[in-house]
C-alpha positions as CSV (number, residue, x, y, z in Angstrom):
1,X,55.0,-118.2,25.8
2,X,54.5,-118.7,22.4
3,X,56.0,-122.0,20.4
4,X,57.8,-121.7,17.2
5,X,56.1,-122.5,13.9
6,X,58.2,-125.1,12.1
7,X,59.5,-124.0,8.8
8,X,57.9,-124.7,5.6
9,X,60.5,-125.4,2.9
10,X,59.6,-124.2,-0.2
11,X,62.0,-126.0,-2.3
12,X,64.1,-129.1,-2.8
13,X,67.6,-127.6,-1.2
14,X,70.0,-130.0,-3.7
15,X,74.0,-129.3,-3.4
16,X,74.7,-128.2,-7.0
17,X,76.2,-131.7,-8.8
18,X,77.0,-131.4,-12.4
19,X,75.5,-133.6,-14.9
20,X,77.7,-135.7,-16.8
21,X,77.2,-137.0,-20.3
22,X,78.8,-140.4,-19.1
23,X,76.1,-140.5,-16.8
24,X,73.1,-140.1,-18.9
25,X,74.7,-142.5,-21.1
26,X,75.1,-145.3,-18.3
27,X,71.7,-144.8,-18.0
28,X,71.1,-145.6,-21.6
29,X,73.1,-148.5,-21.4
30,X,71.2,-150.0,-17.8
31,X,67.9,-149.2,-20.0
32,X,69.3,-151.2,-22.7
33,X,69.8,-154.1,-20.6
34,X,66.7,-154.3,-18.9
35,X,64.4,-153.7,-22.1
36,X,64.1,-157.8,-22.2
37,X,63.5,-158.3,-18.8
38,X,60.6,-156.1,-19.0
39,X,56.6,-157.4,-19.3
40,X,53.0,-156.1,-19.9
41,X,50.9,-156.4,-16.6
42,X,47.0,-156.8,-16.7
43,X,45.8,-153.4,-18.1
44,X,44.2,-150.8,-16.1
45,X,40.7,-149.5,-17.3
46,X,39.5,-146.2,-17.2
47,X,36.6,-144.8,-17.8
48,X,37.9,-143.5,-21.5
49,X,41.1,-145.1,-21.9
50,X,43.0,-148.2,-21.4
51,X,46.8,-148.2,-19.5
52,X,49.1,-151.0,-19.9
53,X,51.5,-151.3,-16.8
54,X,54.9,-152.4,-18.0
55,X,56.9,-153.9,-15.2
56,X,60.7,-155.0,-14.3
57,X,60.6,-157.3,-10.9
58,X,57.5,-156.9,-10.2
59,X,57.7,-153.5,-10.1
60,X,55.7,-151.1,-12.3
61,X,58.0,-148.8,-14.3
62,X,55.8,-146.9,-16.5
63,X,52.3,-146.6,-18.6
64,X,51.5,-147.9,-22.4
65,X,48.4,-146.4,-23.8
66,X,46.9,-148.8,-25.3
67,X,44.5,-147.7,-28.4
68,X,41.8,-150.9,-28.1
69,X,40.2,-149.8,-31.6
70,X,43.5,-150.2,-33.7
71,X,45.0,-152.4,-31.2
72,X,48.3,-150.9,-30.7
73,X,50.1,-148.5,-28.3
74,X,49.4,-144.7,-28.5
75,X,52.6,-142.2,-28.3
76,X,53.0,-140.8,-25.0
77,X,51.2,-137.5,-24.4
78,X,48.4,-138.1,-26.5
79,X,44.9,-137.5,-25.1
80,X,43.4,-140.6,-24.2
81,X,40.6,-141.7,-26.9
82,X,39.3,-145.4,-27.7
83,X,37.0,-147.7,-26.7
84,X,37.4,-149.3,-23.0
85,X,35.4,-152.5,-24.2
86,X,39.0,-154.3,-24.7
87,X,40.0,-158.2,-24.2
88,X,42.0,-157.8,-21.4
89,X,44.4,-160.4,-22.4
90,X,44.4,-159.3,-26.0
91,X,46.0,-155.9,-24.9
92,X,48.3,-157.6,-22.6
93,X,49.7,-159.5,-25.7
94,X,49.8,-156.7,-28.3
95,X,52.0,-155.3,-25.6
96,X,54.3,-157.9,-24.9
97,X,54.5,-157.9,-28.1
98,X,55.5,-154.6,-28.5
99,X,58.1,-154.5,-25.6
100,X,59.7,-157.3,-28.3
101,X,59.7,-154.5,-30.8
102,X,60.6,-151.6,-28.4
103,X,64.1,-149.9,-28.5
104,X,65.8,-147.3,-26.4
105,X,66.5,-144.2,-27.5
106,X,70.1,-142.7,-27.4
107,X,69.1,-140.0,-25.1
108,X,67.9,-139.1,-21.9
109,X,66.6,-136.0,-20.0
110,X,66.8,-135.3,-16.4
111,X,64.5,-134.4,-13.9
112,X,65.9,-132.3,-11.4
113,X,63.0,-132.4,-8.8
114,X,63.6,-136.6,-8.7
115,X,66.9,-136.1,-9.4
116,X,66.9,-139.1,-12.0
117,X,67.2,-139.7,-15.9
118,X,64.6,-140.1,-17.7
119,X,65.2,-142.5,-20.8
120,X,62.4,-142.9,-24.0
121,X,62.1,-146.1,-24.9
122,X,60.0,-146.6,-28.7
123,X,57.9,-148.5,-30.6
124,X,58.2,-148.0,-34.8
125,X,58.1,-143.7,-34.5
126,X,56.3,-143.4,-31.1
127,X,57.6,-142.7,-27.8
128,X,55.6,-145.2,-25.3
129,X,56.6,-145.2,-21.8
130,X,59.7,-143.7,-19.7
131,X,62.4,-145.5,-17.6
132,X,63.9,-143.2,-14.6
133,X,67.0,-144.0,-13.8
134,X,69.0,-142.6,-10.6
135,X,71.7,-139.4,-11.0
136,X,74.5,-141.9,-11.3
137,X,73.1,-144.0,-13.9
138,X,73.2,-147.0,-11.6
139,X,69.6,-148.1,-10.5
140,X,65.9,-148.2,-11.9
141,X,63.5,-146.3,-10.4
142,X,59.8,-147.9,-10.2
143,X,56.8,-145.9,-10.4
144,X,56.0,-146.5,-7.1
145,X,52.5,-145.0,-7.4
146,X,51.9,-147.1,-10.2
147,X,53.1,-150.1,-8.4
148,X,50.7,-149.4,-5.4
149,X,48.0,-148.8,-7.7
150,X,48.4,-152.2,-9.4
151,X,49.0,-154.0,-6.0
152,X,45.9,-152.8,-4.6
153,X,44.0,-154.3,-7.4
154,X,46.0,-157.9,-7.4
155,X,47.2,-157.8,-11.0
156,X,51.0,-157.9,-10.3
């Protein structure tokens, strides 16, 4: 006799919530409060760019690009360019910094697949790293994959 193959679901089965403005707007708000809390880890080097963890708690919450020729953060979504010859610390203080500078943006999208908010937070005109925040606009969500990555190197 023949045993049964286990299913394979295709997609996240969510009961259908609405999204509510107040919501996105707590999130906004939690974002708000944490912006001071948050610091510039020891940046990451790659082989043609240079990331900046940014973390709350020791936990990494998102990216900055950092652009080692002009010495600032690059917008979100731009191709990575620069030089990787950077002074480590350098970087680390043109983005604390920065996170001095930073402001959240009165909006937020949501992610359906990690059911979270997803809140901009900028620097002058450019977007430069995301904060998730859960559905009910209650809790920060770490990068954990970022954190892991960071923790395997010994920078947190």
């Amino acid at each position: 006799m023949r045993t049964p193959i286990p299913p394979i679901r295709r997609e996240a089965r969510m009961k259908y919530m609405p999204l509510k403005p107040e919501d996105g707007k707590k999130a906004i708000e939690l974002v708000r409060e944490a912006l001071p809390i948050f610091r510039a880890g020891e940046p990451i080097i790659h082989p043609d760019h240079v990331d900046v963890p940014v973390f709350y708690m020791n936990f990494g919450i998102d990216r900055i690009h950092y652009d080692g020729k002009a010495k600032i953060p690059r917008p979100k979504g731009a191709p990575p360019h620069g030089s990787t010859l950077v002074n480590s610390q350098e970087a680390r203080e043109v983005i604390e910094r920065v996170l001095q500078e930073a402001r959240v943006l009165d909006a937020a999208e949501f992610r359906e697949p990690e059911d979270c908010w997803v809140v901009p937070v900028a620097w002058k005109s450019f977007i430069i790293f995301h904060v998730r925040v859960s559905r009910e606009g209650e809790e920060l969500i770490p990068d954990y994959g970022l954190t892991e990555e960071v923790r395997r190197y010994g920078t947190i």
